[in-house]
C-alpha positions, -999 to +999 in steps of 0.1 A: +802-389+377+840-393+373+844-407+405+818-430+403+828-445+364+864-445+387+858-466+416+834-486+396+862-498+372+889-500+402+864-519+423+842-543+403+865-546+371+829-536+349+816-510+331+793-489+348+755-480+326+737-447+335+703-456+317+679-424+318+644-425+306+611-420+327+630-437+357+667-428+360+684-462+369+722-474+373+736-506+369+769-515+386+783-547+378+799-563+409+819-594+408+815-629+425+838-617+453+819-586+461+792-608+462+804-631+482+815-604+510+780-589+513+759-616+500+729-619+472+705-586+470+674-618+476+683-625+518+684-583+527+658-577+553+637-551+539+602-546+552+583-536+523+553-510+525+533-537+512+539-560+546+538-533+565+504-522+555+497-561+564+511-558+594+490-527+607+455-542+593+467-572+613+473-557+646+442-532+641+415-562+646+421-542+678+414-509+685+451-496+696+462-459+697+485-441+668+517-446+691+511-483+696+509-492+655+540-475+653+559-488+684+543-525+673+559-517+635+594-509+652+592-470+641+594-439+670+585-407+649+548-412+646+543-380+626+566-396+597+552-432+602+514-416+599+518-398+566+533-424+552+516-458+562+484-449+579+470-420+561+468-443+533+449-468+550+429-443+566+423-427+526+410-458+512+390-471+545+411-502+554+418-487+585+388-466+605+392-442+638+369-455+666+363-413+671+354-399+636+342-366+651+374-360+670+402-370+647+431-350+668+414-366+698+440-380+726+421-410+726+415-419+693+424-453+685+422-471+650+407-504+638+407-524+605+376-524+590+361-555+587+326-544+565+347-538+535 
């Protein structure tokens, strides 16, 4: 905490705000040349979990392997990528296995589902 009120004060001139209710949030003031240097929050390239779920459903109209959706969504650890992107879809039946029976099956593919 000292460090941080520190370098926040040395760095961006500002005071720094630790603001806790249900969400803990900080707000560090930066100035127009810090700003300048690494440029407006707005142009970052962060793929949302909202576009990627768009992005899967889009490729699915497909059937295509577990391995595939990942490689296609530019992430190699399908274990993490399958909690947390396509057992949701798979949860609320936006995305559907072509092998219900056999979910662990080596050929199980997955496919939006169109009927809903």
């Amino acid at each position: 905490m000292r460090n941080t009120y520190k370098y926040t004060q040395l760095y961006s001139g500002g005071m720094l705000k630790f603001i806790e209710d249900d969400v803990f949030r900080t707000i560090i003031p930066l100035t127009s040349v810090a700003v300048e240097k690494i440029g407006p929050y707005e142009k970052t390239q962060v793929k949302t979990q909202v576009t990627i779920y768009d992005e899967i459903l889009a490729f699915c109209l497909e059937p295509h392997s577990k391995a595939e959706i990942a490689k296609h969504c530019g992430y190699k650890n399908t274990k993490s990528f399958t909690l947390k992107y396509m057992r949701p879809l798979l949860d609320n039946q936006t995305l559907k296995m072509t092998i219900p029976d056999k979910p662990n099956s080596r050929n199980q593919k997955y496919i939006t589902n169109t009927s809903l």
